[in-house]
mmCIF file of the C-alpha atoms, coordinates in Angstrom:
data_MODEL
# 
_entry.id   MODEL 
# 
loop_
_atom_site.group_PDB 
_atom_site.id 
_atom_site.type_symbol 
_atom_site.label_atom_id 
_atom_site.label_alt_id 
_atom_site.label_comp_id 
_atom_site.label_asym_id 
_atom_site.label_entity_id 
_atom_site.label_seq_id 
_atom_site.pdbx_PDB_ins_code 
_atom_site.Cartn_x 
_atom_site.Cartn_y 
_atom_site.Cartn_z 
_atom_site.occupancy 
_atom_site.B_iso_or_equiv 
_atom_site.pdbx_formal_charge 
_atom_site.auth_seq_id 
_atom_site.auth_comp_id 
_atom_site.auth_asym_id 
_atom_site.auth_atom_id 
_atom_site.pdbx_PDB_model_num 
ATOM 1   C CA . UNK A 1 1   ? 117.226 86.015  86.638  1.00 0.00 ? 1   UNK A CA 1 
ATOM 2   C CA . UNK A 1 2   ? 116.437 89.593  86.191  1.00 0.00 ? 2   UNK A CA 1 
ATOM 3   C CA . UNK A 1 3   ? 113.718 91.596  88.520  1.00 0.00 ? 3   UNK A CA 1 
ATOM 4   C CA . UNK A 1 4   ? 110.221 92.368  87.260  1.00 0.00 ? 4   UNK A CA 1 
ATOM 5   C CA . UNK A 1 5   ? 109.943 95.888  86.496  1.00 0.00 ? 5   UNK A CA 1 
ATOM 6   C CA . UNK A 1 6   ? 108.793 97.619  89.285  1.00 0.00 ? 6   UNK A CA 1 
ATOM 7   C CA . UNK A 1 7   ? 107.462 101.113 87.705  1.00 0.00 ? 7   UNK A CA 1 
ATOM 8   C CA . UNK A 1 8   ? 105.404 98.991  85.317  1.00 0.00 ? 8   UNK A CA 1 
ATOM 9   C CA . UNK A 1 9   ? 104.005 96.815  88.244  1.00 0.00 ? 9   UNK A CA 1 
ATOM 10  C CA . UNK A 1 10  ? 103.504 100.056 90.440  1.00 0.00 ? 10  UNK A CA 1 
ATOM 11  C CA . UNK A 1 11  ? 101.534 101.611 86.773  1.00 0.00 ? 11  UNK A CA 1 
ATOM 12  C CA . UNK A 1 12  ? 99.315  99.099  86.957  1.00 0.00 ? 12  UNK A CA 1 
ATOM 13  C CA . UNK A 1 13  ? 98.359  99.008  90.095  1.00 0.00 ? 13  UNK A CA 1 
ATOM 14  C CA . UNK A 1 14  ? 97.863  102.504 89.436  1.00 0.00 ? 14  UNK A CA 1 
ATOM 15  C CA . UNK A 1 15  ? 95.626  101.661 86.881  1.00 0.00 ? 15  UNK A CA 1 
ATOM 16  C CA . UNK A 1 16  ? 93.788  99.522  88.930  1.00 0.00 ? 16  UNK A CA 1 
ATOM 17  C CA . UNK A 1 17  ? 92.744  102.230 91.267  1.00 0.00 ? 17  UNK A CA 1 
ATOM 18  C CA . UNK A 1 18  ? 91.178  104.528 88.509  1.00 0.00 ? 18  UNK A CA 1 
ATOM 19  C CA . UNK A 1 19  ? 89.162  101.624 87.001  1.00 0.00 ? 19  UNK A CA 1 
ATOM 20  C CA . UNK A 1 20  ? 87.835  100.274 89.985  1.00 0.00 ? 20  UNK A CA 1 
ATOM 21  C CA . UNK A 1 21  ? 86.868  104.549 90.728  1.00 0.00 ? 21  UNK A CA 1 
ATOM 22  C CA . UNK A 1 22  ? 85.361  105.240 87.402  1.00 0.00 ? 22  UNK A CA 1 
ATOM 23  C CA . UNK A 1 23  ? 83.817  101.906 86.502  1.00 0.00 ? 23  UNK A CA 1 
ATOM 24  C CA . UNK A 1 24  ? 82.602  100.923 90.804  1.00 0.00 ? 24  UNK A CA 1 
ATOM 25  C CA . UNK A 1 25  ? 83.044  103.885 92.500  1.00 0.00 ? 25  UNK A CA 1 
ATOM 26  C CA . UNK A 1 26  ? 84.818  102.665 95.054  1.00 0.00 ? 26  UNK A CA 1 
ATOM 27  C CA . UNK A 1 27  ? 88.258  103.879 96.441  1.00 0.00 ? 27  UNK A CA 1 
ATOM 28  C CA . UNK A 1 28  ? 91.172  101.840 96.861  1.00 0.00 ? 28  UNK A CA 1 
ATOM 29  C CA . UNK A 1 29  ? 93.579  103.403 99.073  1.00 0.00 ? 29  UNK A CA 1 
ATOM 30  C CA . UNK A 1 30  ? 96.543  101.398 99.305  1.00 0.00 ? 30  UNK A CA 1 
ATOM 31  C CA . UNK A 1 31  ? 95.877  99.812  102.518 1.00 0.00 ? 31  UNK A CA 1 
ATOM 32  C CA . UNK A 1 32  ? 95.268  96.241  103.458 1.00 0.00 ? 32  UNK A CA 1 
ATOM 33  C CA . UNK A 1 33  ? 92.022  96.775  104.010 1.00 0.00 ? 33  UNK A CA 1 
ATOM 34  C CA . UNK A 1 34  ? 91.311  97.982  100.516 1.00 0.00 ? 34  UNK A CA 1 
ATOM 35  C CA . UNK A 1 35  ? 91.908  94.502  100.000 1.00 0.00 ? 35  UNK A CA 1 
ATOM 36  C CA . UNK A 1 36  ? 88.559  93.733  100.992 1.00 0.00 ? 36  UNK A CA 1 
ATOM 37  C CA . UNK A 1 37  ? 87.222  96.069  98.614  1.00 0.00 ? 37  UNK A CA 1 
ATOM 38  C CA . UNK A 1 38  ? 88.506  94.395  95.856  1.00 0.00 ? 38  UNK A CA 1 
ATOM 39  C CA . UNK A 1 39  ? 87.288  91.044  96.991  1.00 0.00 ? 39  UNK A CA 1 
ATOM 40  C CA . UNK A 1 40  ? 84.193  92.530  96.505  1.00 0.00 ? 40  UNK A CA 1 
ATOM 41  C CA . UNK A 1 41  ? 84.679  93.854  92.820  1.00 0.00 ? 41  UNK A CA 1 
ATOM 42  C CA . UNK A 1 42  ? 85.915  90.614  92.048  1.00 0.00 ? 42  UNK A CA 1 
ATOM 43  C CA . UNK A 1 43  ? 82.701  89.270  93.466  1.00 0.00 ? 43  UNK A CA 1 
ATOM 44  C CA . UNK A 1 44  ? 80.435  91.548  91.263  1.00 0.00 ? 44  UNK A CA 1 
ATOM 45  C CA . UNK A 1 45  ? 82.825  91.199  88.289  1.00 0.00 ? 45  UNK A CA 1 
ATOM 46  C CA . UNK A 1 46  ? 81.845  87.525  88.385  1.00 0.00 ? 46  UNK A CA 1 
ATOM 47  C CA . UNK A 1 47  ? 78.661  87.843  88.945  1.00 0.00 ? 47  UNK A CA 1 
ATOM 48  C CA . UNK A 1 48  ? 77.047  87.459  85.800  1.00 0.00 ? 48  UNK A CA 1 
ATOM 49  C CA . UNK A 1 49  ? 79.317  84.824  85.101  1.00 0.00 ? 49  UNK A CA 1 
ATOM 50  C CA . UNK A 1 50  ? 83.196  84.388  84.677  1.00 0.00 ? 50  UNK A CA 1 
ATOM 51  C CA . UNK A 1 51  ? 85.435  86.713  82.818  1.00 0.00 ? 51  UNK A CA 1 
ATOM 52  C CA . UNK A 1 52  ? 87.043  85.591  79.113  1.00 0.00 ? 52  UNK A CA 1 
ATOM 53  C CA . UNK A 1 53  ? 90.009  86.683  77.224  1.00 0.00 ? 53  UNK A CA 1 
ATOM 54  C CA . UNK A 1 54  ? 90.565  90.295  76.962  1.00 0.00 ? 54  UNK A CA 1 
ATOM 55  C CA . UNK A 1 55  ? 88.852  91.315  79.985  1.00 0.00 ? 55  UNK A CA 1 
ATOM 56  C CA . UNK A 1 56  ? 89.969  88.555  82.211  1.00 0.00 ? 56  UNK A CA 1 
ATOM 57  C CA . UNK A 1 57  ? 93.876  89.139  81.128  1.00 0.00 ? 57  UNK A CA 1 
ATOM 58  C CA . UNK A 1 58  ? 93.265  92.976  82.157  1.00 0.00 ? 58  UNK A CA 1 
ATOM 59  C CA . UNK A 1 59  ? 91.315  92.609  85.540  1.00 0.00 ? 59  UNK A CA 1 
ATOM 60  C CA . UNK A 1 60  ? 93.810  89.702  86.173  1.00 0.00 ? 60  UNK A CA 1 
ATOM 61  C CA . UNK A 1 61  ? 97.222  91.905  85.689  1.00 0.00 ? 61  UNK A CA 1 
ATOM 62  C CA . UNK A 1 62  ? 95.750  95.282  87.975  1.00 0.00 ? 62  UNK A CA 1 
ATOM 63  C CA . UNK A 1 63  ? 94.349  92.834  90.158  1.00 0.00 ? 63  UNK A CA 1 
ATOM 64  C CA . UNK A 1 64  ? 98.119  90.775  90.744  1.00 0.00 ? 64  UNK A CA 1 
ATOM 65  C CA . UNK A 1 65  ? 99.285  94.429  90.606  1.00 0.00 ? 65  UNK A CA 1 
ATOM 66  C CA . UNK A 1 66  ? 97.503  96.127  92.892  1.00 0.00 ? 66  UNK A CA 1 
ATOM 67  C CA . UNK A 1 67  ? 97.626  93.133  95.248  1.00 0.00 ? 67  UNK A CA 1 
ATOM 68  C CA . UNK A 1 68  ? 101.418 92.995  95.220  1.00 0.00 ? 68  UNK A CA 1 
ATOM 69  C CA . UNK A 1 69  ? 102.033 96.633  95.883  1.00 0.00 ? 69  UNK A CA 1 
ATOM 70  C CA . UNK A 1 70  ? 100.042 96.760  98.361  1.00 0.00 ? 70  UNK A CA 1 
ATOM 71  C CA . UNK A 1 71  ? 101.579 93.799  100.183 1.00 0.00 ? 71  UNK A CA 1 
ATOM 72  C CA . UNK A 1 72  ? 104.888 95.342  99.352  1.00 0.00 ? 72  UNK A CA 1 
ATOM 73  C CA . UNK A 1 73  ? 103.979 98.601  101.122 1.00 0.00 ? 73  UNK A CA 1 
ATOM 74  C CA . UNK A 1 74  ? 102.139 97.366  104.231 1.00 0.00 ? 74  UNK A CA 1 
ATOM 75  C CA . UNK A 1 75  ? 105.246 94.555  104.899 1.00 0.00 ? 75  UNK A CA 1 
ATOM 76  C CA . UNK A 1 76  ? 108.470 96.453  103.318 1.00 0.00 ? 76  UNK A CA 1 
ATOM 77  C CA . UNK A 1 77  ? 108.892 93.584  100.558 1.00 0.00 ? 77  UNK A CA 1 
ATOM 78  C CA . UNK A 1 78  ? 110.083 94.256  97.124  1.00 0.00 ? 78  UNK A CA 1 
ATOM 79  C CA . UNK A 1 79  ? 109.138 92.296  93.760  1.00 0.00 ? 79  UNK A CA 1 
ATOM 80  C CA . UNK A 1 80  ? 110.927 89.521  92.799  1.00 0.00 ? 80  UNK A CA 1 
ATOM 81  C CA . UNK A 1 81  ? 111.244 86.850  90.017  1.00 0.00 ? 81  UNK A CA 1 
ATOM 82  C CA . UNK A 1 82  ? 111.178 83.870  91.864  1.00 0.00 ? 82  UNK A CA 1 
ATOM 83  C CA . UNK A 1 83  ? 113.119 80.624  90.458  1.00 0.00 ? 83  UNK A CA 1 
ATOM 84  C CA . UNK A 1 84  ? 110.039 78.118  90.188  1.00 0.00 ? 84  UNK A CA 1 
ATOM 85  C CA . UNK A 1 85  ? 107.976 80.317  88.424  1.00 0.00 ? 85  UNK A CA 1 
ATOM 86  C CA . UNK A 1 86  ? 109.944 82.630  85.864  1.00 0.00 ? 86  UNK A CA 1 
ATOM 87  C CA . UNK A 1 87  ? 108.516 85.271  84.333  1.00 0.00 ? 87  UNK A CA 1 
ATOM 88  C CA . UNK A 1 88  ? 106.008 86.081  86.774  1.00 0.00 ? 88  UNK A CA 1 
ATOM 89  C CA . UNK A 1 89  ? 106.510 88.583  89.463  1.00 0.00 ? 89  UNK A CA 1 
ATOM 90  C CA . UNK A 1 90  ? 106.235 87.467  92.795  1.00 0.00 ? 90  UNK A CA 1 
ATOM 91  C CA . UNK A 1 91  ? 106.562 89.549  96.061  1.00 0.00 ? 91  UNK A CA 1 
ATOM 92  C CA . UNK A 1 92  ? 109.314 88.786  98.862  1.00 0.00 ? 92  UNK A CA 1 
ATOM 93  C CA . UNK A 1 93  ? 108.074 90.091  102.160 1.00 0.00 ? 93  UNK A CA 1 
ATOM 94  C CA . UNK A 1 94  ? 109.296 89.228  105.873 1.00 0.00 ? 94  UNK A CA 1 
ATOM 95  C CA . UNK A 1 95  ? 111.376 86.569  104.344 1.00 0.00 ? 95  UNK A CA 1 
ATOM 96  C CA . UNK A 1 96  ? 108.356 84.664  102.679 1.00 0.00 ? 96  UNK A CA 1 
ATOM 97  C CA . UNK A 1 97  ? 107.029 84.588  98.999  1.00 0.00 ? 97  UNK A CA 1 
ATOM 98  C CA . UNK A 1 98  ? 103.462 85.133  97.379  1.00 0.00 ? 98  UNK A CA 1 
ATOM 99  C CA . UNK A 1 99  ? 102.088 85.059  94.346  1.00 0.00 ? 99  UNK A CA 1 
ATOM 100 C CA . UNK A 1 100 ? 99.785  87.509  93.865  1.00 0.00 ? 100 UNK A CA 1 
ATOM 101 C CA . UNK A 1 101 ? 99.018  87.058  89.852  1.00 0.00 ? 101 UNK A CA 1 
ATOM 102 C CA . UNK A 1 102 ? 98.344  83.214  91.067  1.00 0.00 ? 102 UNK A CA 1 
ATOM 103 C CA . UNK A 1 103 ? 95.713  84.404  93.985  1.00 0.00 ? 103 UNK A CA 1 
ATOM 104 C CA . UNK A 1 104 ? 94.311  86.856  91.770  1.00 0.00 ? 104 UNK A CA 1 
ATOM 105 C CA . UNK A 1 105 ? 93.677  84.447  88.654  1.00 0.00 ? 105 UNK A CA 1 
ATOM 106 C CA . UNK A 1 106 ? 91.953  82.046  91.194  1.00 0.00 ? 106 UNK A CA 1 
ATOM 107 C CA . UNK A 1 107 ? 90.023  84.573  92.175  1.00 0.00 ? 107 UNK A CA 1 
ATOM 108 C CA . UNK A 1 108 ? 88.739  85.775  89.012  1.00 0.00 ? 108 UNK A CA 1 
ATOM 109 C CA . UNK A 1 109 ? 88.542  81.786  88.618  1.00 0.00 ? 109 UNK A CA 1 
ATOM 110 C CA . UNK A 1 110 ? 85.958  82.007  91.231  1.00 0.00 ? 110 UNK A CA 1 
ATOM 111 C CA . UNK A 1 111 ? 87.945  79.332  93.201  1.00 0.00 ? 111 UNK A CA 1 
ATOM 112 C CA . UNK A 1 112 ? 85.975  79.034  96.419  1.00 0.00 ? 112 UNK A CA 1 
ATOM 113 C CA . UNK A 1 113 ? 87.820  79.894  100.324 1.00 0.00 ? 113 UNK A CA 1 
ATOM 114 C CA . UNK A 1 114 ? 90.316  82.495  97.693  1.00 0.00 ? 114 UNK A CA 1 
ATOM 115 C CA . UNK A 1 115 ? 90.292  86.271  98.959  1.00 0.00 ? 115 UNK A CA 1 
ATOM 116 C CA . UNK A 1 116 ? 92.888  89.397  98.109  1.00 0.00 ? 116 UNK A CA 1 
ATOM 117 C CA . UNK A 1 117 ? 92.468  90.138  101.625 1.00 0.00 ? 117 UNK A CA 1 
ATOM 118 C CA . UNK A 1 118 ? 93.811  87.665  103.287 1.00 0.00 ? 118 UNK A CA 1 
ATOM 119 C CA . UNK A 1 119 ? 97.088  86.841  101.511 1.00 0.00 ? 119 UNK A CA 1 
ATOM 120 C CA . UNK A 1 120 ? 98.330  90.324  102.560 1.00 0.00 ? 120 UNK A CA 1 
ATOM 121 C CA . UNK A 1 121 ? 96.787  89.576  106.595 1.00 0.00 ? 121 UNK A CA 1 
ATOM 122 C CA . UNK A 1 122 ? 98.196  85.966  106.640 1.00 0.00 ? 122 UNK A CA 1 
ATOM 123 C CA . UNK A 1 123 ? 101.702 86.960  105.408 1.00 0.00 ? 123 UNK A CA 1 
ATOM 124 C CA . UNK A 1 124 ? 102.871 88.549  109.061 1.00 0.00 ? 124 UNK A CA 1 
ATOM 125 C CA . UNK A 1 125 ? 101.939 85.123  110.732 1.00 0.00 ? 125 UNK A CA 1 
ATOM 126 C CA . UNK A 1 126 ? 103.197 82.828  108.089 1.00 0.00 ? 126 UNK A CA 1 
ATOM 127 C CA . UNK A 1 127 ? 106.607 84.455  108.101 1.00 0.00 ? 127 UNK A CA 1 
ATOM 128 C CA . UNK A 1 128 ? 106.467 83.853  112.271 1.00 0.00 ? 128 UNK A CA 1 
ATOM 129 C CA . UNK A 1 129 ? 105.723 80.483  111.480 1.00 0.00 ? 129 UNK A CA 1 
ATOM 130 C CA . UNK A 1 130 ? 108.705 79.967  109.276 1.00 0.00 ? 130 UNK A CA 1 
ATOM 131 C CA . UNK A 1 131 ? 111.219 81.889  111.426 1.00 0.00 ? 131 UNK A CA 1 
ATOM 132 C CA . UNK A 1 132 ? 109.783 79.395  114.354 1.00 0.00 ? 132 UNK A CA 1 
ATOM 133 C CA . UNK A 1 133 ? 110.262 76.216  112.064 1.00 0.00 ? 133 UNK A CA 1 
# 
């Protein structure tokens, strides 16, 4: 198993910040909290109902993006390609793995209880959980 490719991840992310600043005007600054401030795109994004091909696929890869880096930055993880899902990049932080293309397609799903925000606050006490276990 090879690793994803980190500069394209990190592009999109990229990506991710200039659309959500020309299209919401709203800054996403890297942090955690930013997080938040994606739920709430996602929120208006499905407001007027859910998203469809094109436009889904493109909100749904900055979105896993975005998500991931930021995770990566705030815990010191790194992406990964993890063995029960190949092909799609996962993130390996404090010794525990999350999806963030899975959260962030069942949040543009519009699964209820889902939020960006709180995989990346949840992953410091999950991986004190584990090391407890």
């Amino acid at each position: 198993m090879s690793p994803p490719d980190a500069t394209y991840l990190r592009a999109l992310a990229d990506e991710c910040v200039d659309l959500v600043s020309r299209q919401f005007s709203r800054r996403l600054d890297w942090s955690p909290e930013s997080l938040s401030t994606l739920d709430e795109i996602c929120a208006e994004l499905l407001a007027d109902g859910p998203l469809v091909g094109e436009r889904r696929d493109l909100w749904w890869q900055l979105i896993g993006a975005y998500t991931g880096e930021v995770t990566i930055r705030a815990h010191g993880g790194e992406w990964i390609e993890h063995e029960r899902a190949p092909g799609v990049p996962a993130v390996s932080a404090l010794g525990v793995t999350g999806f963030p293309f899975g959260l962030a397609a069942r949040v543009l799903d519009g699964e209820p209880y889902k939020s960006l925000a709180s995989f990346s606050r949840a992953l410091p006490a999950i991986a004190e959980r584990t090391s407890r276990d």
